[in-house]
C-alpha atoms as one frame of an Amber mdcrd trajectory, in Angstrom:
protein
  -5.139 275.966  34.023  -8.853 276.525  33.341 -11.208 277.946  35.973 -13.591
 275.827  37.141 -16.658 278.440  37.110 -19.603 278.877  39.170 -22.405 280.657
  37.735 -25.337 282.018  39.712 -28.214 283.576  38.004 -30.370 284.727  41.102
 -32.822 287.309  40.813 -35.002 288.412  43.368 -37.297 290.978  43.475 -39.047
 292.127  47.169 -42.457 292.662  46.645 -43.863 295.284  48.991 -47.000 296.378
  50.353 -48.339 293.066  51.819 -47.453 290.773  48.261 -44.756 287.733  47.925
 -41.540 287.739  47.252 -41.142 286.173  43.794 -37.982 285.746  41.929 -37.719
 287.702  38.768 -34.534 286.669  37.216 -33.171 287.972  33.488 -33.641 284.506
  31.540 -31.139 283.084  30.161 -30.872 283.923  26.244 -29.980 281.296  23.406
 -27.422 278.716  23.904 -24.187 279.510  22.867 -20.941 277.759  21.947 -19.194
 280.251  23.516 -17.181 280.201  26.838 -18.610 281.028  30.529 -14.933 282.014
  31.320 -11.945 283.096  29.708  -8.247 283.755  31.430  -7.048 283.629  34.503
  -7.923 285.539  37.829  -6.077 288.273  38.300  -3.527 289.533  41.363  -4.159
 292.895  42.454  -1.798 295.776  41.163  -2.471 298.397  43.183  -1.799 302.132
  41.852  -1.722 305.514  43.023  -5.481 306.559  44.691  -8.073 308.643  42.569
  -6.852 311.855  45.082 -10.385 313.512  44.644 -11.354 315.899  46.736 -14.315
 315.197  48.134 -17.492 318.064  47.583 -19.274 318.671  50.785 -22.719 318.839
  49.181 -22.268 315.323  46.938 -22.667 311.612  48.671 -19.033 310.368  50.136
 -16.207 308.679  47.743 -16.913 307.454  44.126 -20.427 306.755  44.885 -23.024
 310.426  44.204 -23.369 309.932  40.009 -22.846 308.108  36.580 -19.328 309.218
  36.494 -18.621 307.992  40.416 -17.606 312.014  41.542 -16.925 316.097  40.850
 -14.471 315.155  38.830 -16.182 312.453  36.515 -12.823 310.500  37.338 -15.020
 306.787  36.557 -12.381 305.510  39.254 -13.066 303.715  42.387 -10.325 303.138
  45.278 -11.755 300.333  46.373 -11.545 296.471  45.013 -13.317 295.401  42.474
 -13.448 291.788  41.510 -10.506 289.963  40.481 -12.078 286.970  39.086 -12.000
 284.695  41.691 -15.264 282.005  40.844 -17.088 284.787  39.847 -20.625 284.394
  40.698 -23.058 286.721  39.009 -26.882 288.074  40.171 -29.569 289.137  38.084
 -33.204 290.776  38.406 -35.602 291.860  35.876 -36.660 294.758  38.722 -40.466
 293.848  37.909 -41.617 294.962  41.091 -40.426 298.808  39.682 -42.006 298.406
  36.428 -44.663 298.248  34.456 -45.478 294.761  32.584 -45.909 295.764  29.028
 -42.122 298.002  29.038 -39.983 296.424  26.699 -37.146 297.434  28.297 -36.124
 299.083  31.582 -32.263 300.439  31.605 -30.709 301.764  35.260 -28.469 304.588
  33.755 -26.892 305.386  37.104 -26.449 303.298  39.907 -25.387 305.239  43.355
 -24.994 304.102  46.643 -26.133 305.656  49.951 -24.926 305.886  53.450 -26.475
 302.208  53.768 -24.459 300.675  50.690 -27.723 300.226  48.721 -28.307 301.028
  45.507 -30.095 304.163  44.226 -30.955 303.782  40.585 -32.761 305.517  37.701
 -34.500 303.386  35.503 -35.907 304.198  32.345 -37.907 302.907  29.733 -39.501
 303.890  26.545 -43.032 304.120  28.638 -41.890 304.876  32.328 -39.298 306.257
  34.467 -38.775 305.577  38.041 -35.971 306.169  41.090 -35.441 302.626  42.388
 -33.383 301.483  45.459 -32.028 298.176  45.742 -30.543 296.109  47.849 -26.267
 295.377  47.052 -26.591 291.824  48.189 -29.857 290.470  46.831 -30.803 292.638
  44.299 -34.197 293.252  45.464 -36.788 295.999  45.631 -36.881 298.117  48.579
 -38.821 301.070  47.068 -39.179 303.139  43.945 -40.966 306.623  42.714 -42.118
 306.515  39.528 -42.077 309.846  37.174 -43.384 311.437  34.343 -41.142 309.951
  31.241 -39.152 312.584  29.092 -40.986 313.981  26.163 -38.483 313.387  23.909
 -34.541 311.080  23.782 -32.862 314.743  24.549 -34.514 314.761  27.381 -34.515
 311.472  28.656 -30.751 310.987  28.262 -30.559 314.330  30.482 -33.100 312.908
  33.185 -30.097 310.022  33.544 -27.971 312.777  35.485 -29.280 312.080  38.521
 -26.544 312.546  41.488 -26.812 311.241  45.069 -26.372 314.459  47.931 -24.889
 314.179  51.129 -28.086 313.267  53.101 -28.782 310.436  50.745 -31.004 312.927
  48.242 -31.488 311.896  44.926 -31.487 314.391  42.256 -33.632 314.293  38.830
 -34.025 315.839  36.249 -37.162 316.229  34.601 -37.149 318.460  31.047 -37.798
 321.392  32.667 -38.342 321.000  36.332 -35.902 319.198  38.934 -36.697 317.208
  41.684 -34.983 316.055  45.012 -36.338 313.169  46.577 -35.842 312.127  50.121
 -35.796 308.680  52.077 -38.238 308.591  54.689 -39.468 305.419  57.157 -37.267
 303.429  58.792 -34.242 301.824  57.858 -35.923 298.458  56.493 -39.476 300.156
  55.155 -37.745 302.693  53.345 -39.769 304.929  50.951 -39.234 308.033  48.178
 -40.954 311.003  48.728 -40.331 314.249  46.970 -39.193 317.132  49.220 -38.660
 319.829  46.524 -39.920 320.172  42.905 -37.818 323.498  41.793 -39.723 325.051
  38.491 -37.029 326.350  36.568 -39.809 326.686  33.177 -39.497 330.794  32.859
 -35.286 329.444  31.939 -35.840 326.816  30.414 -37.127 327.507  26.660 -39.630
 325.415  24.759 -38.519 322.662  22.997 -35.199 322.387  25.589 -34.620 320.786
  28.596 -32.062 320.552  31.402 -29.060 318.408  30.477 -27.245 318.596  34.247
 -27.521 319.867  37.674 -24.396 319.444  39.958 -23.860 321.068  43.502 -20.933
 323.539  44.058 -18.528 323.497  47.153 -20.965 326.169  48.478 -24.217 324.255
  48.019 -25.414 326.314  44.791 -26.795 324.171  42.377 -25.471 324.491  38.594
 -27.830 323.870  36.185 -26.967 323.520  32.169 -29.462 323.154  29.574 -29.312
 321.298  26.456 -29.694 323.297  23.498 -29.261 326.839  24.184 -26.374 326.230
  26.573 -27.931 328.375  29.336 -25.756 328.012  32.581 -27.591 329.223  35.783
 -26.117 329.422  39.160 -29.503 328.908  42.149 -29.581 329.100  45.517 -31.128
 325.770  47.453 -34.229 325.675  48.635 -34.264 325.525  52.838 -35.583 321.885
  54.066 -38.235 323.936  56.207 -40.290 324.778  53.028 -40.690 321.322  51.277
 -42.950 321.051  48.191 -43.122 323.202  45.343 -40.049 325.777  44.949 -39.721
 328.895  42.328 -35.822 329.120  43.199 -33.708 332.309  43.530 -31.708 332.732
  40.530 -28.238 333.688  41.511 -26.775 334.664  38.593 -26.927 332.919  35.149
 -24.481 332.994  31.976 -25.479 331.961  28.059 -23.185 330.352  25.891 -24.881
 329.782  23.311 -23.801 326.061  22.230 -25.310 322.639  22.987 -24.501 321.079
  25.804 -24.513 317.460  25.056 -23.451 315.919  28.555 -22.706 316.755  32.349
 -20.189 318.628  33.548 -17.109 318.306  36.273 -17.149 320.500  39.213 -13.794
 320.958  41.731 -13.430 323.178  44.897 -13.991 326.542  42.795 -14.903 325.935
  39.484 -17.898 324.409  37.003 -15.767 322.629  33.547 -18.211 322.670  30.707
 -17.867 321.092  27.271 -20.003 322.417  24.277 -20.138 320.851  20.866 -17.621
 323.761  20.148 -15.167 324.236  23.191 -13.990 324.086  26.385 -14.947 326.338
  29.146 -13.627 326.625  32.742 -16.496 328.776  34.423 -16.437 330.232  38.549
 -18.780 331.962  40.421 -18.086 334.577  42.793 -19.945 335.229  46.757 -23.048
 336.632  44.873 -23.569 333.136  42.462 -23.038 335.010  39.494 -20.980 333.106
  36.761 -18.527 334.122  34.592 -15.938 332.281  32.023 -12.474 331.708  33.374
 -10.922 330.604  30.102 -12.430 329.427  27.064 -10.484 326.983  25.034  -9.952
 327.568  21.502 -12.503 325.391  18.924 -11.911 321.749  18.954 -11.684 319.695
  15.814 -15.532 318.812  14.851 -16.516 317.929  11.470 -20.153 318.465  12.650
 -21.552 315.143  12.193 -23.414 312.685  14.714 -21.017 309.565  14.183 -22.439
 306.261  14.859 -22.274 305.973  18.715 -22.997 309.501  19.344 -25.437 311.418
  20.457 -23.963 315.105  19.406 -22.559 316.937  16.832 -19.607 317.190  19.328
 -17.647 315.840  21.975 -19.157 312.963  23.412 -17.950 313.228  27.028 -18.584
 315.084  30.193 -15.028 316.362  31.331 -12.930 314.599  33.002 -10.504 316.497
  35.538  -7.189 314.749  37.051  -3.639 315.324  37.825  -4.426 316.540  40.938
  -6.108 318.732  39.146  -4.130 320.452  36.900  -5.581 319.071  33.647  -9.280
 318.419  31.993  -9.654 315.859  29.598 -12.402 315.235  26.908 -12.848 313.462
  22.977 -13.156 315.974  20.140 -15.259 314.514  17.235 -12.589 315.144  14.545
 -12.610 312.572  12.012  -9.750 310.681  13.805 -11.079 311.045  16.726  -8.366
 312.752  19.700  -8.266 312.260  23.425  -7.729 316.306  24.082  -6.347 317.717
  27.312  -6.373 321.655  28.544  -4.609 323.329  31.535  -6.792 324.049  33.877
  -5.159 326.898  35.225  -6.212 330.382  35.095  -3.249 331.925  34.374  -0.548
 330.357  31.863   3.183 330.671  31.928   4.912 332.572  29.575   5.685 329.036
  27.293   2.883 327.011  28.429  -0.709 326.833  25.914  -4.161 325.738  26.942
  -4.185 322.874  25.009  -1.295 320.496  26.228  -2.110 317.535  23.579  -4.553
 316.186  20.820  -3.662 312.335  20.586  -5.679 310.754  18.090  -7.365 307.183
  18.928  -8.808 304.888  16.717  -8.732 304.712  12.936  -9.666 307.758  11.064
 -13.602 307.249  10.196 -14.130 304.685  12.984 -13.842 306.116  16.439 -16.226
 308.070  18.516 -17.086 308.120  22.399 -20.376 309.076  24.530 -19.082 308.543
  27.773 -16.738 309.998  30.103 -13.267 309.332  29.612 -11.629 307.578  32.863
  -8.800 309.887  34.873  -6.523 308.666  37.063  -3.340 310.203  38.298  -1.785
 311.594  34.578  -3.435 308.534  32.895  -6.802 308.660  30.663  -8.547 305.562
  29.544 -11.594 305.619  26.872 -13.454 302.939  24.428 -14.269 303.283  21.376
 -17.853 303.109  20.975 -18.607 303.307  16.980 -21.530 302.019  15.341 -23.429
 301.494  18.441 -26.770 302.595  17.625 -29.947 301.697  19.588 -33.376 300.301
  17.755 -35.798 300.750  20.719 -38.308 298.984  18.818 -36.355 295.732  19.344
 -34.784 296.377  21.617 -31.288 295.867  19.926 -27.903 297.666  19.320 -25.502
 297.368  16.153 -22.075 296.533  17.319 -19.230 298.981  18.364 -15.988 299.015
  16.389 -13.631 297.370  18.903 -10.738 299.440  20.571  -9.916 300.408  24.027
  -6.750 303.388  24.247  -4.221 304.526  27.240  -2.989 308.286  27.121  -1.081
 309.210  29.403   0.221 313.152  30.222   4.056 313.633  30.447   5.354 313.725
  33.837   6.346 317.362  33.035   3.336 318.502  31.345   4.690 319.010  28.200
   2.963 316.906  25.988   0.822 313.670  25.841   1.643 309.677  24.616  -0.145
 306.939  23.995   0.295 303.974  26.112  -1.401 301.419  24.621  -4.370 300.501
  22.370  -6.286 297.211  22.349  -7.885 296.476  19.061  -9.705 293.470  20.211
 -12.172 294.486  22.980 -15.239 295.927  21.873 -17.380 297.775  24.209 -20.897
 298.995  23.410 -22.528 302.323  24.839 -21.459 300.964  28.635 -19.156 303.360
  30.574 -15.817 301.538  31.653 -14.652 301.825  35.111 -11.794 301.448  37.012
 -10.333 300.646  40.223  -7.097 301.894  41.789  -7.045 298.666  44.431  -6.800
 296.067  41.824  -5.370 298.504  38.790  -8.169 296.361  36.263 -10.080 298.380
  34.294 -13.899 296.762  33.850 -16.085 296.897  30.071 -18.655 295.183  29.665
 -18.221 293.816  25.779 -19.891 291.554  23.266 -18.890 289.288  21.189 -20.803
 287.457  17.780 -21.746 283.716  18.156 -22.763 282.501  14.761 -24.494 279.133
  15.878 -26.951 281.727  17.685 -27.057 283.705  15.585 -26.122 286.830  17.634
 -24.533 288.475  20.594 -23.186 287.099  23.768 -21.789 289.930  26.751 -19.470
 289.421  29.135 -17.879 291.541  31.805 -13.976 292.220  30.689 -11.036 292.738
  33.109  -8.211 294.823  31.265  -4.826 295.423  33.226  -4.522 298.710  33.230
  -0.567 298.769  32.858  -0.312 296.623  29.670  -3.957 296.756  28.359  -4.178
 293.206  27.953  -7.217 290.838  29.041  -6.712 289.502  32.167 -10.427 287.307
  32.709 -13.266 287.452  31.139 -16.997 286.451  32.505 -19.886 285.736  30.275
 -23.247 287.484  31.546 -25.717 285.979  28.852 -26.647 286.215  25.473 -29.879
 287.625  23.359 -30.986 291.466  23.367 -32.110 291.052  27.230 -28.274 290.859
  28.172 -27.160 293.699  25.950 -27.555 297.521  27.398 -27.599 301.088  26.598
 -26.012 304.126  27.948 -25.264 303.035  31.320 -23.321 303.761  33.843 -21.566
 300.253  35.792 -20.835 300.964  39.004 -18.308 298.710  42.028 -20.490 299.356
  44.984 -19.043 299.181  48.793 -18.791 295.156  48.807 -16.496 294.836  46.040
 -19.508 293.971  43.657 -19.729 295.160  40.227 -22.883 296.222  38.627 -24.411
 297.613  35.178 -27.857 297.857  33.983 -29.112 295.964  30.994 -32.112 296.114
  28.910 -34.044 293.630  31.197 -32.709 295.075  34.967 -29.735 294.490  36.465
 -26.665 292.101  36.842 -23.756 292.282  39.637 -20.608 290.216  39.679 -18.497
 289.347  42.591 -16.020 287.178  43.499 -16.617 284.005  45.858 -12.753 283.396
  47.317
């Protein structure tokens, strides 16, 4: 039996410093022929919980960055929606933007202590750290920054994580900042508490690509291009303002760095356009390489829907973790996965599989892969390639893929592949309490002519379609490089190329 669908397209944006509220909703695109709703809701199939531990120095649960924790696991234990008269939200954000931006894309969407949403946006003109409310979608406050001199740089400025005191931070080329909340609860604002200068490391022409906290509150910084890994000490809250940090220790490798990296109770795990690395540090910050993994497969190109000549993906660690996962950029591309361990028994190898995905010449990734328990989901993301003129994407080659490890670590299988959903440059996610995994996908409507996106629930055991939810069609609806987040109400959320959208279910 058909759903009977409800569809609300509410934006709202809160106007502060003595103006209206005015609703700023994403309008609607073309018509289209297509449906509002496809399938059936689905009934929860709960699995086995994400099992992450959680980093002292890193906001609580799946909730500090893009990639939901240390481990980049992309998996929530909590609901996400099921389908049930889905009612969606949108807002264009205008009150955190400037008028003539074409387009204004929240890469990562974190949640404080609160449950609100703290974004960064980015456009071709501006950037800015905006915090929303979950329910309403409006403006509570934003920061605006100095936009990257260059894509490189901007796609690293979209690493922003969430600390444990509700501290966002940014990256910006060669400086980092962390910005506190300060006012009350309900007048929150931004204000910058440290700016650390890290310009005397940071050559010209090369930015940083990540900063993640360790498990002692050092802060791990890569850079893109010359692959420079440095270890610094945090600045004390008694000093805000301006900070020249104390360099702990640092370590070059020497490769590109196209992504973030994973971080567990004593390690950093670091993919290159050339290998693997497992990296420590020891009392004095210094860091040093645990294991390096033998060269990947790379035929050196940037594919269609990448952004590197190399892996697309920051690594992924599960299993408890005993394994790190990431995409090669072979020409089949391969879901690989290494031991993690330091040590190796006498018959075991670093590498414990190379399953390829997708058809030779038409698969490549640039997002994390999703972990959970010995399982590793990823979407093929091939021919996606952005026109910010327009703004407008080409379409990904469709395919979604299930690998999972063998229960004895021997080896690796894959599960299942769906050939029919195709996901653009929009992390998937997952969560545990319902076992659906979320894309948000397009598909072509030839009376428009063009594109039409909907959010896609995939069971996670068969890789089927379970429901599907139209979100709107036309360039405003279609998005970039984001990271979709399922925030503490069960809502799911992604950032498009006009603001943001969130989906959740009404019974």
């Amino acid at each position: 039996m058909k759903l009977t669908v409800c569809i609300l397209f509410i934006g709202i944006a809160f106007l502060s410093f003595a103006q209206d509220t005015t609703p700023t909703i994403i309008q609607p695109g073309p018509p289209t022929v297509l449906p509002y709703y496809i399938g059936q809701p689905a009934k929860a199939h709960p699995l086995s919980p994400a099992g992450v531990p959680q980093n002292p120095f890193l906001a609580a649960g799946a909730f500090s960055n893009v990639h939901n924790d240390g481990w980049m696991s992309d998996v929530y234990d909590i609901a996400g929606p099921l389908g049930n008269w889905p009612a969606l939200l949108s807002s264009t954000l205008q009150v955190a933007r400037q008028n003539e931006v074409p387009f204004f894309v929240c890469g990562t969407l974190t949640f404080d202590s609160h449950g609100r949403i703290v974004a960064i946006c980015m456009g071709p003109k501006e950037s800015s750290l905006v915090l929303v409310d979950p329910y309403t979608l409006e403006v509570l406050a934003h920061k605006k920054f100095n936009i990257a001199p260059n894509p490189a740089a901007g796609y690293g400025n979209a690493y922003m994580y969430l600390d444990n005191r509700d501290r966002a931070v940014v990256t910006q080329t060669d400086h980092f900042l962390v910005l506190e909340q300060t006012g009350p609860v309900d007048q929150p604002q931004f204000e910058v508490l440290h700016d650390y200068d890290l310009s005397q490391w940071v050559l010209p022409g090369d930015n940083i690509q990540s900063v993640m906290p360790d498990w002692q509150g050092r802060l791990w910084v890569a850079t893109r291009h010359s692959g420079f890994i440095g270890v610094f000490e945090q600045a004390p809250d008694s000093a805000p303002g301006p900070v020249t940090p104390t360099l702990l220790g640092s370590l070059p490798l020497d490769e590109e760095i196209g992504n973030s990296f994973a971080i567990s109770e004593d390690s950093a795990y670091v993919v290159t356009t050339k290998a693997m690395y497992r990296l420590t540090a020891g009392p004095d910050g210094t860091p040093r390489v645990v294991w390096r993994s033998q060269e990947y497969e790379n035929i050196n190109v940037i594919k269609p829907g990448q952004l590197t000549r190399g892996s697309g993906t920051s690594p992924t660690i599960l299993g408890g973790g005993k394994y790190v996962a990431i995409n090669d950029n072979a020409a089949q591309m391969h879901i690989v996965v290494y031991r993690t361990a330091a040590d190796l028994g006498p018959k075991e190898e670093r590498v414990v599989c190379e399953v390829p995905v997708f058809q030779e010449g038409t698969g490549a990734t640039e997002d994390s892969i999703i972990g959970l328990d010995r399982s590793l989901i990823i979407a093929n993301e091939y021919g996606n390639v952005l026109d910010p003129l327009e703004p407008t994407s080409s379409p990904s080659v469709p395919g979604i893929a299930r690998v999972d490890i063998e229960p004895n670590g021997k080896g690796c299988s894959l599960a299942w592949t769906n050939n029919q959903v195709a996901a653009p440059q929009v992390g998937p996610k997952m969560s545990s309490k319902t076992g659906l995994i979320y894309f948000y996908t397009q598909k072509y409507d030839q009376t428009i002519p063009g594109y039409v996106y909907y959010w896609t629930a995939v069971d996670f055991r068969t890789g089927a379609v379970v429901w599907e939810q139209q979100v709107g069609a036309g360039p405003r609806f279609n998005s970039f490089l984001p990271g979709p987040a399922i925030g503490p109400t069960g809502a799911l959320y992604v950032g498009l190329h006009d603001g943001i959208v969130s989906i959740r279910d009404t019974r």
